[in-house]
RODO-2510 file (C-alpha; in nm, 4 decimals, decimal comma):
residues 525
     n   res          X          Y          Z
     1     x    -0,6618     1,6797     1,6371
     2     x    -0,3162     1,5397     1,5065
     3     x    -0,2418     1,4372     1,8684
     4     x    -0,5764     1,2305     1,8841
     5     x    -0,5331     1,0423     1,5687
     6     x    -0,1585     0,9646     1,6961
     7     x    -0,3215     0,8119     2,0094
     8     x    -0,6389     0,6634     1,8082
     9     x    -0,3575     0,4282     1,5647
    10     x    -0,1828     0,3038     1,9026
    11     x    -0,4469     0,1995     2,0837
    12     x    -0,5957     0,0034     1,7727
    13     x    -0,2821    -0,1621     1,7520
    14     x    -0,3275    -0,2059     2,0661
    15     x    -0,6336    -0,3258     2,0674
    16     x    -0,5683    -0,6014     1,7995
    17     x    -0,2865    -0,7339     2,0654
    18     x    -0,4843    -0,7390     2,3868
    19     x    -0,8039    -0,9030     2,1580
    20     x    -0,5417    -1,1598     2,0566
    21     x    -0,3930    -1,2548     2,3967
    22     x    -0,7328    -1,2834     2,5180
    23     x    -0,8052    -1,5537     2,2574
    24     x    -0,4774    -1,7395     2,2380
    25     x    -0,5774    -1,7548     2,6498
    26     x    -0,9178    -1,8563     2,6375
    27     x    -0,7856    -2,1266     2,3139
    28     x    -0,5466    -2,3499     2,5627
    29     x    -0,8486    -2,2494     2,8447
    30     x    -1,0653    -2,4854     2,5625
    31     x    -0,7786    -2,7297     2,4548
    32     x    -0,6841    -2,8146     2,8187
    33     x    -1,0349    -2,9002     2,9340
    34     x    -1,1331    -3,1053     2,6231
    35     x    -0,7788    -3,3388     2,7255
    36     x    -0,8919    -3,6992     2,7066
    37     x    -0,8546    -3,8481     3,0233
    38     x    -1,0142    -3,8272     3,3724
    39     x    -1,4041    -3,6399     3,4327
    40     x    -1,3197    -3,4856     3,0498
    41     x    -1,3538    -3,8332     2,8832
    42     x    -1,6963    -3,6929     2,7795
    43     x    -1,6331    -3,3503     2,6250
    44     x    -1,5833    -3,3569     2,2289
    45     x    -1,2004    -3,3131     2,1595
    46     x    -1,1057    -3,0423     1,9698
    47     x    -1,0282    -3,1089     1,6050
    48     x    -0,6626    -3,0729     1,4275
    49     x    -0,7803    -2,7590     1,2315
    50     x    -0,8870    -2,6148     1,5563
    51     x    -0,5713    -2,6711     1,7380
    52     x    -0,3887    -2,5858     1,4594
    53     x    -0,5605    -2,2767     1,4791
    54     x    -0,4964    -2,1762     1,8640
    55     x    -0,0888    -2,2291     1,7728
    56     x    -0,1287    -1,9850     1,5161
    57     x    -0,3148    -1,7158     1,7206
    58     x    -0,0102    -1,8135     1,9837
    59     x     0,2525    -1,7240     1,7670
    60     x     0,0915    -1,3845     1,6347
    61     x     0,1179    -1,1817     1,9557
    62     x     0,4778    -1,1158     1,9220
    63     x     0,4416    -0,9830     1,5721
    64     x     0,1346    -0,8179     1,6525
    65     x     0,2888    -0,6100     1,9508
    66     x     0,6340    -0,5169     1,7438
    67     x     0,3898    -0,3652     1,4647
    68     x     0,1743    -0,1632     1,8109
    69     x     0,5493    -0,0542     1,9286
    70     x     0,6115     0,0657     1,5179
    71     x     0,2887     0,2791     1,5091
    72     x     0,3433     0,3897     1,8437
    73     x     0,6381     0,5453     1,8484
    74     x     0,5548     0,8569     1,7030
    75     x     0,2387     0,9047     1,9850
    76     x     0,5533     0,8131     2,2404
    77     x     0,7852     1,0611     2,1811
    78     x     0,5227     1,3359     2,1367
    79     x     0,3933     1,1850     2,4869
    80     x     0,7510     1,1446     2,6046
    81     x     0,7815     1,5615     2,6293
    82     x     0,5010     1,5671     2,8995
    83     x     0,5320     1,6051     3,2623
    84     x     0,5468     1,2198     3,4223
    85     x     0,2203     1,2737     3,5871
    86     x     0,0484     1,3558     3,3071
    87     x     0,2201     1,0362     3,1134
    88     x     0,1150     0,8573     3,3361
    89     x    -0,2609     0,9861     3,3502
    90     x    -0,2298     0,9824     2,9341
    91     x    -0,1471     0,6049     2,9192
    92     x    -0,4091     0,5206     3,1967
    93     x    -0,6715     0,6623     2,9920
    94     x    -0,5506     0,4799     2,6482
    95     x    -0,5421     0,1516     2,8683
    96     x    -0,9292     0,2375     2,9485
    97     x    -1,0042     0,2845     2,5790
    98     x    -0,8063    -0,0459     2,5019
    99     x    -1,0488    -0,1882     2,7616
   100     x    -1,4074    -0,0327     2,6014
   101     x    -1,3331    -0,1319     2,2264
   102     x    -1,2621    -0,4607     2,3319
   103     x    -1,5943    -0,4897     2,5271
   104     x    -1,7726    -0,3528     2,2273
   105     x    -1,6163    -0,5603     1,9807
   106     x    -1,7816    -0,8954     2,1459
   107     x    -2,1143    -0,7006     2,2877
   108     x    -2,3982    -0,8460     2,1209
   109     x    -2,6268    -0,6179     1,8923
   110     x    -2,9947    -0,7454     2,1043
   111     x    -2,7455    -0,7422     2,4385
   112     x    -2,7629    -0,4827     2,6719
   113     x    -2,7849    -0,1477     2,4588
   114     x    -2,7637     0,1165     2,7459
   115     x    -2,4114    -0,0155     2,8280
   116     x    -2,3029    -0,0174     2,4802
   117     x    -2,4241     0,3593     2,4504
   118     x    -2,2501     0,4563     2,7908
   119     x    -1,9198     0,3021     2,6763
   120     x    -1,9474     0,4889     2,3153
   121     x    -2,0050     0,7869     2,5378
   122     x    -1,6948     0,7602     2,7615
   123     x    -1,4803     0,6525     2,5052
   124     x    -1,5464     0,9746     2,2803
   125     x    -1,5030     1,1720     2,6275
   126     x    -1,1399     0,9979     2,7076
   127     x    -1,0343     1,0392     2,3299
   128     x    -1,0925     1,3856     2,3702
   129     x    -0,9411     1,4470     2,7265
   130     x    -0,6234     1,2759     2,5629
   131     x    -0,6435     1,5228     2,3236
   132     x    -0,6013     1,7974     2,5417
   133     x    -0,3849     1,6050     2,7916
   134     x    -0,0807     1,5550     2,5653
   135     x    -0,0174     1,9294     2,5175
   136     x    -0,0844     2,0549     2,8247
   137     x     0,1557     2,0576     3,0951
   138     x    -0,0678     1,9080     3,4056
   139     x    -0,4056     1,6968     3,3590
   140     x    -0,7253     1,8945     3,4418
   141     x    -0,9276     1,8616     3,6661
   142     x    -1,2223     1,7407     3,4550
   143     x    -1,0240     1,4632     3,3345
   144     x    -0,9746     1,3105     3,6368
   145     x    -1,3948     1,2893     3,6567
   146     x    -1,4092     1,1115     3,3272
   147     x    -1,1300     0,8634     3,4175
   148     x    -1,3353     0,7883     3,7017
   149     x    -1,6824     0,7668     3,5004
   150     x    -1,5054     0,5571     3,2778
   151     x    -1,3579     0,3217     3,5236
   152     x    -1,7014     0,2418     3,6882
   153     x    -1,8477     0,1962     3,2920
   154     x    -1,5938    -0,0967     3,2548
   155     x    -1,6545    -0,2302     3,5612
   156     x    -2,0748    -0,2759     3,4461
   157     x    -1,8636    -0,4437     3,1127
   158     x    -1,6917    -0,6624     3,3427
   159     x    -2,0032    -0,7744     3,5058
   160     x    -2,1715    -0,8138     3,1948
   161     x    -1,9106    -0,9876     3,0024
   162     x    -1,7221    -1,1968     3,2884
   163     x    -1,6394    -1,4564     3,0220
   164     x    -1,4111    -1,4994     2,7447
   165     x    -1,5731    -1,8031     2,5816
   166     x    -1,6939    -1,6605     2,2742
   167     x    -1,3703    -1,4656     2,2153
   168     x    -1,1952    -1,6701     2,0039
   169     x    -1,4406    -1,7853     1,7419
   170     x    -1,5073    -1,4053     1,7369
   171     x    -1,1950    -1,3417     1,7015
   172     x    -1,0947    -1,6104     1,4279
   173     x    -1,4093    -1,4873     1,2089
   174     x    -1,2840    -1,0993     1,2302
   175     x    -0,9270    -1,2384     1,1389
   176     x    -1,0367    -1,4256     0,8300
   177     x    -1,2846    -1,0713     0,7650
   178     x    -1,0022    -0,8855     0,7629
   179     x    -0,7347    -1,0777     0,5925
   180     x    -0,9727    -1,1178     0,3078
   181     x    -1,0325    -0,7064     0,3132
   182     x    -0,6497    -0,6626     0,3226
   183     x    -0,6309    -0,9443    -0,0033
   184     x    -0,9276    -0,7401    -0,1937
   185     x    -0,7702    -0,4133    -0,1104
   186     x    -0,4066    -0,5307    -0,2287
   187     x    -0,5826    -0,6839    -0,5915
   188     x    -0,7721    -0,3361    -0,6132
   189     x    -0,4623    -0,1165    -0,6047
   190     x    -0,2556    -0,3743    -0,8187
   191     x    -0,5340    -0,3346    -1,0902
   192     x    -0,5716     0,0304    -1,0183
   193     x    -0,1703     0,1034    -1,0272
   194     x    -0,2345    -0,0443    -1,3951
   195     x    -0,4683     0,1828    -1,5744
   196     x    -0,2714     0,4605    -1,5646
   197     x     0,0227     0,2417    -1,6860
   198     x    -0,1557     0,0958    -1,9676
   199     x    -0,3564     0,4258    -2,0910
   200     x    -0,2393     0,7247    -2,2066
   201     x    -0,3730     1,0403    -2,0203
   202     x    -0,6595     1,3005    -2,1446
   203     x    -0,4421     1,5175    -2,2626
   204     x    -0,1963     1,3091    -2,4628
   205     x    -0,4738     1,1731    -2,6008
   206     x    -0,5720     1,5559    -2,6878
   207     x    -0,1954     1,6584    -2,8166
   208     x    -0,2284     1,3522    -3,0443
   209     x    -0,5617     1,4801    -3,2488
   210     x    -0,4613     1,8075    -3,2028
   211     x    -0,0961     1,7371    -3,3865
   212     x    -0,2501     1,4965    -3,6674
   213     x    -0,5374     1,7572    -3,7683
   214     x    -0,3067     1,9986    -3,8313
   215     x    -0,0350     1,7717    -3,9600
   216     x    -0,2877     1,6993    -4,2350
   217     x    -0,3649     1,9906    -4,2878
   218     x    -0,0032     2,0672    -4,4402
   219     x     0,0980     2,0654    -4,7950
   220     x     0,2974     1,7587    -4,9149
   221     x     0,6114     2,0084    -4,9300
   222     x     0,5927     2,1495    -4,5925
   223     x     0,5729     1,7873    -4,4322
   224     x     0,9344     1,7416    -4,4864
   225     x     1,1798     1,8536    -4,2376
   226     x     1,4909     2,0790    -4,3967
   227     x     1,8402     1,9721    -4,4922
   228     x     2,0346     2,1065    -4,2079
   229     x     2,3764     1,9615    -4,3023
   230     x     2,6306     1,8278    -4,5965
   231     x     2,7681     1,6272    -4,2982
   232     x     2,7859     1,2529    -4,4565
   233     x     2,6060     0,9941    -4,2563
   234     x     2,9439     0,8405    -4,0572
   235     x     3,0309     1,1797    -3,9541
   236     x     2,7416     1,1919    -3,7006
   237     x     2,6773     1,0433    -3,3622
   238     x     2,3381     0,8342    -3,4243
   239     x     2,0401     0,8171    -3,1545
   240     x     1,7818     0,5706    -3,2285
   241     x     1,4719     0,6233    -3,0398
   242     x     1,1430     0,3708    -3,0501
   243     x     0,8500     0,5172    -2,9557
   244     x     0,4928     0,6288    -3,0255
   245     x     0,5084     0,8869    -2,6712
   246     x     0,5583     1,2513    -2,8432
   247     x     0,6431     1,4447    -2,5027
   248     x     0,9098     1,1101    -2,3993
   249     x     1,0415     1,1589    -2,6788
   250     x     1,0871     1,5138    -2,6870
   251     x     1,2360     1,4924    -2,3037
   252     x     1,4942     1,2763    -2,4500
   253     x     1,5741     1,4588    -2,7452
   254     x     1,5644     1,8113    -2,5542
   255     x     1,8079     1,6466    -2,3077
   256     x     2,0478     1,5087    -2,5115
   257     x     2,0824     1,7923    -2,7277
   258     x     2,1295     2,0252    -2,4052
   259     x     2,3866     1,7783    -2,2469
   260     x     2,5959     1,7709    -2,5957
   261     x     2,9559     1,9440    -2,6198
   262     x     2,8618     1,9198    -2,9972
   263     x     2,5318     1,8882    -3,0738
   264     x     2,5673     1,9444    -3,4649
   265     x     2,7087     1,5874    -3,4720
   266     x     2,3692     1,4526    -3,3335
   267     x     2,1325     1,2648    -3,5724
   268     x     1,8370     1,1309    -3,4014
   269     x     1,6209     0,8524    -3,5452
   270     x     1,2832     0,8406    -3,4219
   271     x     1,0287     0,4848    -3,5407
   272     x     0,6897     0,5350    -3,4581
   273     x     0,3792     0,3479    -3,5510
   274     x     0,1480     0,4701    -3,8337
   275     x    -0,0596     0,6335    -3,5893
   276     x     0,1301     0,8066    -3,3990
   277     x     0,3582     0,9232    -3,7083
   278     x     0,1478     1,2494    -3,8104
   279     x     0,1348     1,3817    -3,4522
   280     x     0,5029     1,3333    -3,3976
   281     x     0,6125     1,4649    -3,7226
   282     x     0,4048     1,7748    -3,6381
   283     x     0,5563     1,8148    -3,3449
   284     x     0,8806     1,8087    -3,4121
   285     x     0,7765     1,9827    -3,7754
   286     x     0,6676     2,3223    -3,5694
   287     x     0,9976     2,2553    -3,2338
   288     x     1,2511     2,0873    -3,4539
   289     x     1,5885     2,0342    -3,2153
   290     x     1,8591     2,2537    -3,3509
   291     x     2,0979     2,2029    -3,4235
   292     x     2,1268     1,8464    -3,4138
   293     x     1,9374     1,6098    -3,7561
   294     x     1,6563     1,4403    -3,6742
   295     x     1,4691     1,1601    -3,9441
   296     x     1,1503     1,0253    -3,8152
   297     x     1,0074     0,7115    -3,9739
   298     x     0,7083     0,5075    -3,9546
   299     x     0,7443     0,1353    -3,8446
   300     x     0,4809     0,0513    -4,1510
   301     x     0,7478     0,2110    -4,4112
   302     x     1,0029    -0,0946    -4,2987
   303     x     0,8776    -0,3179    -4,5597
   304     x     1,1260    -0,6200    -4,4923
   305     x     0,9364    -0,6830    -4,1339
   306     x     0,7441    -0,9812    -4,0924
   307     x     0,3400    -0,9256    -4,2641
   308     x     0,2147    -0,9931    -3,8412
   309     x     0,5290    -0,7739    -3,6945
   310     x     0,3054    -0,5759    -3,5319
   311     x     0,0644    -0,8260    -3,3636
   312     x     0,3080    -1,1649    -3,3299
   313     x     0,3817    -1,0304    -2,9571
   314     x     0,0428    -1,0471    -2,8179
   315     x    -0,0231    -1,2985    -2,5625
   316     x    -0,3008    -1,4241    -2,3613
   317     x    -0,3422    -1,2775    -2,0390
   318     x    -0,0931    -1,0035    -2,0688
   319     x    -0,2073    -0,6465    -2,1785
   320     x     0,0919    -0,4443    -2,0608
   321     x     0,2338    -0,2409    -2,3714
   322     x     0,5416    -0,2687    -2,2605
   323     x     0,5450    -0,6420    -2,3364
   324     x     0,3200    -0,6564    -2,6316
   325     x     0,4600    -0,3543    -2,7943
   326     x     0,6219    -0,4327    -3,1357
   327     x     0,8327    -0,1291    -3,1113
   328     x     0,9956    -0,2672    -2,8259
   329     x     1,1233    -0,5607    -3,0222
   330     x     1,2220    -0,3672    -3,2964
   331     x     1,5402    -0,3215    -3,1187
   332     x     1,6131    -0,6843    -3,2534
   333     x     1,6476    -0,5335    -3,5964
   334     x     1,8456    -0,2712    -3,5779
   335     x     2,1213    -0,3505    -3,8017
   336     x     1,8296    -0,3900    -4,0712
   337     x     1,6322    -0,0910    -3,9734
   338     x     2,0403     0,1259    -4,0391
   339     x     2,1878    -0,0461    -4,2789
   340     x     2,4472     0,1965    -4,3476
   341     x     2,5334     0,2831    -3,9423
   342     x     2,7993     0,1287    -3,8416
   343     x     2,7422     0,2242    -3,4452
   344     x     2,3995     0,3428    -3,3053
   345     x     2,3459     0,4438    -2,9520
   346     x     1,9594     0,3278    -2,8364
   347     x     1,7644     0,5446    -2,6254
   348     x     1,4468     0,4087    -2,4418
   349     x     1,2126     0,7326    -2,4231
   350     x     1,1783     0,7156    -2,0616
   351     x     1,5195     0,8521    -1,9577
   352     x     1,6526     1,1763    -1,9347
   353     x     1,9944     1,2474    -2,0653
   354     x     2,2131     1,4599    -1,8425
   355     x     2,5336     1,4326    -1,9257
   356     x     2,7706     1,4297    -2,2907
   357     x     2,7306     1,1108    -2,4365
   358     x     3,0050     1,1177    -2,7152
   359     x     3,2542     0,9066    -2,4842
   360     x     2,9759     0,6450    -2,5552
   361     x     3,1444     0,5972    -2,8934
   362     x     3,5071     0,5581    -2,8022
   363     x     3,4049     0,2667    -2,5604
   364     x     3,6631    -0,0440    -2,6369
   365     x     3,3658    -0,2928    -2,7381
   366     x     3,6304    -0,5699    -2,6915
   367     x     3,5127    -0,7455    -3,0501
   368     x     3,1560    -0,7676    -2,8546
   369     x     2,8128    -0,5879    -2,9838
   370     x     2,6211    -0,4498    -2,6924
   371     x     2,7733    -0,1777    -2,4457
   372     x     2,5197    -0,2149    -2,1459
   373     x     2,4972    -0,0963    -1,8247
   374     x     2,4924    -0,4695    -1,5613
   375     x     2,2593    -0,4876    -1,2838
   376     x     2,3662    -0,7747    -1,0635
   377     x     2,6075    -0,5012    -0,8899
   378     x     2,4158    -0,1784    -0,9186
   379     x     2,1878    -0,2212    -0,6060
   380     x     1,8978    -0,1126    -0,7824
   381     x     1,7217    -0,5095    -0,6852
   382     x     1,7781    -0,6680    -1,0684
   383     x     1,7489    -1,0559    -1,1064
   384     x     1,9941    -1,2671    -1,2298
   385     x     1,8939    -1,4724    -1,5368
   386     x     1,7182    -1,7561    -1,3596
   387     x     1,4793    -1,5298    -1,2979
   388     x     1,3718    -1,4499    -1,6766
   389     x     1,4566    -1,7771    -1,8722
   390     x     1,3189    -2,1409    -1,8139
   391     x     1,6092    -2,3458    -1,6452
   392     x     1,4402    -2,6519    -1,6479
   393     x     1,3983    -2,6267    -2,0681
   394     x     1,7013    -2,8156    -2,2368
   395     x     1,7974    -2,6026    -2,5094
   396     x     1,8523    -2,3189    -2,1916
   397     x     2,0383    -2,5058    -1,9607
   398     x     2,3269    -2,6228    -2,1312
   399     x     2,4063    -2,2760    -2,3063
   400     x     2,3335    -2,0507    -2,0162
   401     x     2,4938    -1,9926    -1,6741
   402     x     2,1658    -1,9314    -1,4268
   403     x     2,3499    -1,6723    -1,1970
   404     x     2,4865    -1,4575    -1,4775
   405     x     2,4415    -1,1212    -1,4546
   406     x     2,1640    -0,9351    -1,6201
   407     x     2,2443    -0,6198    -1,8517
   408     x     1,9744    -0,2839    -1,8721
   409     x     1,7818    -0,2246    -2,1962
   410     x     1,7234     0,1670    -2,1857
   411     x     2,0795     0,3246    -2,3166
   412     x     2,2565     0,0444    -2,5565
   413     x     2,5599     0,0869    -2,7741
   414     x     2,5585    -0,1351    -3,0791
   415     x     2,8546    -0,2273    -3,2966
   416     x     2,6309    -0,3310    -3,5933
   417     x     2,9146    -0,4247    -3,7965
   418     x     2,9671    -0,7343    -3,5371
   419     x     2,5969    -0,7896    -3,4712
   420     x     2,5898    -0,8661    -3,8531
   421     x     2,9024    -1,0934    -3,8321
   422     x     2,7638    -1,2759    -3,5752
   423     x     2,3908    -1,2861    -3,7143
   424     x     2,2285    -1,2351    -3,3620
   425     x     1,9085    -1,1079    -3,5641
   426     x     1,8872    -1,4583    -3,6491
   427     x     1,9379    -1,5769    -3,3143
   428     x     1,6680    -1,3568    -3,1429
   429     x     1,4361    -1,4993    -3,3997
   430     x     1,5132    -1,8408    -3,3115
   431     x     1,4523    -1,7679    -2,9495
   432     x     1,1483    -1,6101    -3,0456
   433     x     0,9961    -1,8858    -3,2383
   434     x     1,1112    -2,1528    -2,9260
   435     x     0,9289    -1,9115    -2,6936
   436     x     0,6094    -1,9499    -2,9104
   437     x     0,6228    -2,3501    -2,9074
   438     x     0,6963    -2,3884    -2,4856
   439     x     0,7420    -2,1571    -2,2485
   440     x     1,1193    -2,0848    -2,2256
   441     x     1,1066    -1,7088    -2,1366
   442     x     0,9078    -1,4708    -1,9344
   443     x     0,7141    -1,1587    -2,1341
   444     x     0,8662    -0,8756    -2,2900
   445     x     1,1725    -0,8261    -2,4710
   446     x     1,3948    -0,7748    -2,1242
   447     x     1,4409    -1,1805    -2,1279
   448     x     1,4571    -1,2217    -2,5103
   449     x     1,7971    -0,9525    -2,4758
   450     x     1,9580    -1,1364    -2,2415
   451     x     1,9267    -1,4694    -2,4933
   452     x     2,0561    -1,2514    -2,7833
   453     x     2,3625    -1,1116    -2,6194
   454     x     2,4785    -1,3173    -2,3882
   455     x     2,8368    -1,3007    -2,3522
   456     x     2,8153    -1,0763    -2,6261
   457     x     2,7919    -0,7622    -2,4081
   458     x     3,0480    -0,5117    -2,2195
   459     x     2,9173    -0,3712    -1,8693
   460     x     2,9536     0,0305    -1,9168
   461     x     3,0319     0,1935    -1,5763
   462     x     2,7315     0,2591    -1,3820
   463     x     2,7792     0,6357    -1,3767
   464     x     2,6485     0,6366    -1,7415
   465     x     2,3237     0,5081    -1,6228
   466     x     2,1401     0,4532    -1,3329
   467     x     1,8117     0,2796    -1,3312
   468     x     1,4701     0,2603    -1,1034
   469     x     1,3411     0,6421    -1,1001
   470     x     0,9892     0,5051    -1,2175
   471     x     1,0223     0,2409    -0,8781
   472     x     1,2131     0,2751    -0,6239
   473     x     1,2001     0,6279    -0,4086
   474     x     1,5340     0,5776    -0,2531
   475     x     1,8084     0,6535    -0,5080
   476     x     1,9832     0,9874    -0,3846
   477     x     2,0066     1,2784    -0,5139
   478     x     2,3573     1,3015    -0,5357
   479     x     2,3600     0,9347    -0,7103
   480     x     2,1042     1,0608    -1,0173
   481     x     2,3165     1,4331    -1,0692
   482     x     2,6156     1,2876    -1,1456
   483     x     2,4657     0,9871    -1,3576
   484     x     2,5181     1,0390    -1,7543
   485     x     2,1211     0,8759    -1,8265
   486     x     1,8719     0,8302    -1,5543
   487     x     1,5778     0,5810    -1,6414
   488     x     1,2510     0,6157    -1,5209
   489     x     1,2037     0,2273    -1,5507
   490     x     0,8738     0,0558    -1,4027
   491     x     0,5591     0,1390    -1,3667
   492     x     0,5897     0,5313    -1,2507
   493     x     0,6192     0,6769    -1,5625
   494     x     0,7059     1,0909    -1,5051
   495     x     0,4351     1,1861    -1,7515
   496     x     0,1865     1,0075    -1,5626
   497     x    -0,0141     1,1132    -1,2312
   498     x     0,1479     0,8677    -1,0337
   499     x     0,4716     0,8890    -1,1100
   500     x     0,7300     0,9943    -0,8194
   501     x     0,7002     1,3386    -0,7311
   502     x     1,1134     1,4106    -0,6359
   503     x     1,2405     1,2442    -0,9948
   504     x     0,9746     1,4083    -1,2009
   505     x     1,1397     1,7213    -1,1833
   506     x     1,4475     1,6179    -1,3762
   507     x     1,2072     1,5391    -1,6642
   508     x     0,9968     1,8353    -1,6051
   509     x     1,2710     2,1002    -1,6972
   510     x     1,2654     1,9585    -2,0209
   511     x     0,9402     2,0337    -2,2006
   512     x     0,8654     2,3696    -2,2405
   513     x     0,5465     2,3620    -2,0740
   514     x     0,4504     2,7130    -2,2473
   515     x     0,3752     2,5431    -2,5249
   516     x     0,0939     2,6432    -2,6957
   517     x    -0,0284     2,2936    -2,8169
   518     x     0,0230     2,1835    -2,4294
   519     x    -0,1796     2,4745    -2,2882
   520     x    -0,4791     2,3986    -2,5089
   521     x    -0,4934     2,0082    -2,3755
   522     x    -0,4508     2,1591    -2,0033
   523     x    -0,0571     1,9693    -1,9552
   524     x     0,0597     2,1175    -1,7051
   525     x     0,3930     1,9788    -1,4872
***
């Protein structure tokens, strides 16, 4: 059966070439005898949409047939292993069936229905002697008879259809029918491919009641997590982690601890939203990660934000949570959100840590605040910053360079002690407020960063992070192992269904799917 689908794709392709040919011939057939001039002085010309028309069916043959050759190839080579006679018989018989779609594709439906049925019949008997052909060694007898039957069918099509001058408007109306398929199909999986991205699944939605009933549940005292060290707060190496995902966030914090020479020096620092609070302290309540600190912290307890912090970032026509999400621009407050940290290492929770990240801290910051990892050189496809900021607004392009590089949100060392100096809170909520008046940057908080810290950043080398596991399927293998962070950025999420097989194991290994809470809301890797 594999052999006749093989054999099915090439002969639609090409089909789609021989029906074009056809046209584009019977088109300059048309334009040639409605020439002013001469006996044709009387026929009506053909208009300039119409012409324009046959020069674009002329130019698609080429493409057409390198797309048949594409397909092809794979029918070819399986082909290719045959004797030559039976090649030979094998492509004379996917000729004929080139021949009988394209008669049936321009018979009419009140035409001549016993020819139409006699052409269905020897096509389904040809698909299946190719079937059998291509792995057999010499062509049957049998098949020979149905060549012949099907040769003397096509010859009744011939008589029946000895013109091709209702070819091309047929053809230009199945075109523009399928072009406008292809355009539906292509908005349908866009919208579909952004469901998942934008809703949680069943059963996070399940771990998330579960944790907060029992989280409830809990005296006052037993809500609080223990004092597991006397270490003071400079002696640690801080983690700051926004997020209202329980099982991201545990990946990260699982990871990190695991990759650690010296995990006791870990303090992780985990904002939520009021919602998600209860189910993530209960989480981490009944798996807390030893032997590292962990604080976790509602965004609603930070009473210095903004009264509309949480809903400023909405905007019309954009629903994505990973533009609109206020915890995403909490990063823009970070020396207010640790006052007392002098240095805080920000972890987006859709990366996996595989690697010690304690060198992170001895990193010569060169007087700058943000230790990032830059794009414009890391062949993962990352813009440059004309492609996130308004060039044509004033206040942009006589403070910014267009072609500089961007730098990666998703692992960020700070030097708060110079982000205060230099007051870039302020300046992100200047740039905020200009984006509000006139549009001067594109959603999310990706442009906004760039804005904040430009030439106020120090490229990290790229084996501390490497970027596109939630995109792109071709980073190597060997590239993500010996990478410090990999990021799952874009749309492929690993807790989601349609996240990239191959990557997802990297953040599989780090939630202990035996989890009781897990097996009772049926995750499962």
């Amino acid at each position: 059966m594999k052999a006749g689908g093989g054999a099915g794709r090439r002969e639609e392709a090409a089909l789609w070439l021989w029906l074009l040919l056809i046209a584009t011939a019977c088109s300059f057939a048309f334009l040639l005898l409605n020439l002013p001039g001469g006996e044709r002085t009387g026929r009506p010309q053909l208009s300039m949409k119409e012409i324009g028309e046959i020069a674009r069916l002329d130019a698609l043959p080429e493409e057409i047939e390198g797309q048949a050759d594409e397909i092809a190839a794979e029918e070819d080579e399986r082909i290719s292993r045959s004797s030559p006679s039976t090649k030979e018989k094998i492509w004379m018989m996917q000729d004929q069936l080139i021949m009988a779609r394209a008669y049936l594709q321009f018979a009419s439906p009140h035409g001549n229905t016993h020819l139409v049925r006699e052409l269905k019949l020897r096509m389904k008997e040809i698909e299946r002697a190719i079937s059998h052909s291509s792995s057999g060694s010499r062509v049957p007898g049998s098949t020979l008879q149905k060549m012949k039957a099907m040769e003397l069918t096509l010859s009744k099509a011939q008589r029946a259809y000895p013109h091709c001058s209702h070819m091309a408007p047929k053809l230009r109306a199945m075109t523009y029918n399928s072009e406008e398929l292809v355009r539906a199909h292509r908005s349908e999986s866009s919208f579909l491919e952004q469901v998942p991205v934008r809703t949680s699944p069943k059963g996070h939605h399940c771990l998330a009641l579960r944790l907060t009933s029992e989280y409830f549940s809990l005296y006052p005292k037993e809500r609080e997590f223990p004092k597991r060290s006397s270490m003071v707060m400079d002696d640690f190496h801080h983690y700051a982690i926004f997020s209202d995902n329980i099982l991201a966030s545990a990946v990260v914090i699982n990871s990190t601890i695991a990759a650690s020479k010296d995990p006791k020096r870990i303090m992780f620092h985990v904002i939520t939203d009021a919602l998600s609070f209860p189910a993530m302290m209960m989480w981490f309540l009944t798996k807390p990660p030893s032997p590292a600190t962990i604080q976790i912290e509602s965004m609603d307890e930070l009473k210095w934000l903004p009264v509309d912090f949480s809903s400023r970032f909405k905007q019309k026509g954009i629903r994505d949570p990973r533009y609109t999400s206020a915890l995403n621009h909490l990063r823009f407050y970070l020396p207010e959100v640790f006052p007392s940290l002098s240095n805080v290492l920000l972890l987006d929770h859709d990366v996996v840590v595989q690697k010690d990240l304690s060198g992170l801290w001895q990193v010569d910051m060169k007087s700058k605040v943000n230790g990032a990892l830059e794009t414009c050189s890391s062949g993962n496809g990352y813009h440059r910053l004309d492609n996130l900021v308004n060039f044509s607004d004033p206040s942009i392009i006589n403070k910014f360079d267009a072609k500089a590089c961007i730098y990666a949100f998703g692992m960020n060392i700070f030097d708060l002690k110079e982000w205060r100096n230099k007051g870039l809170t302020a300046a992100y909520d200047k740039w905020f407020q200009a984006g509000k008046r006139r549009r001067v940057w594109k959603a999310g908080s990706l442009p906004l960063g760039q804005l904040v810290f430009y030439n106020q950043t120090v490229p990290l080398d790229h084996r501390w992070h490497v970027l596109g596991l939630g995109q792109n399927s071709n980073t190597g293998r060997e590239e993500i192992e010996r990478a410090a962070v990999i990021h799952y950025s874009g749309n492929l999420k690993p807790w989601l269904e349609i996240s990239i097989p191959k990557y997802k194991e990297y953040w599989n290994r780090f939630l202990g799917y035996d989890n009781t809470y897990l097996q009772q809301c049926n995750i499962h890797k």
